[in-house]
N, C-alpha and C positions, 0 to 999 in steps of 0.2 A: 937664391932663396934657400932657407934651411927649411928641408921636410920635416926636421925633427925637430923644431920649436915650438913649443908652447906658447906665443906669444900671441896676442891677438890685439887690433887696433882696427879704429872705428870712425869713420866722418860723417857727420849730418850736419846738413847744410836746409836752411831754412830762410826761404824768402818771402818780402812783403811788400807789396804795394798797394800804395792806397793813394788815390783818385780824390783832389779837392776840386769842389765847383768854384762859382764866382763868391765872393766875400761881401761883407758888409762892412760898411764903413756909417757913423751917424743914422743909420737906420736908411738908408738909402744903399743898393745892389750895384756894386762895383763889379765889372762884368772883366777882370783881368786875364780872362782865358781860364782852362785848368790847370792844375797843379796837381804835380805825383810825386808821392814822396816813398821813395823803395830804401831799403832795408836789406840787410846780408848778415845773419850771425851762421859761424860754422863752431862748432864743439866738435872738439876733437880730445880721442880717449887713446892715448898711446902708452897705456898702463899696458903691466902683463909681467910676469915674473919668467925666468929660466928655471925650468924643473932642473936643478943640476944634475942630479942623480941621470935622469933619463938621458939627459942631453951631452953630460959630458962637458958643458962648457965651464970656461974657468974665464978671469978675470975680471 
């Protein structure tokens, strides 16, 4: 790892579940057990620039 980077990167991870009961079918309660239906977004920021001056780096 370079001590002397300016660079900085970031992950957030965001989960969701959500819990269905029994459904309707004709207006009559279909009893199919529950249903979960989960969810996963991650955003990821892996922006960030080289201070060249400070850091010296090239290419």
């Amino acid at each position: 790892m370079n001590p002397n980077s300016s660079r900085s990167h970031t992950i957030f991870s965001l989960y969701m579940d959500q819990r269905r009961g029994s459904s309707r079918l004709n207006g009559t309660a279909v009893n199919s057990g529950p249903h979960m239906l989960s969810s996963k977004f991650h955003f990821v920021d892996l922006a960030g620039s080289e201070r060249i001056l400070r850091t010296g780096n090239t290419g």
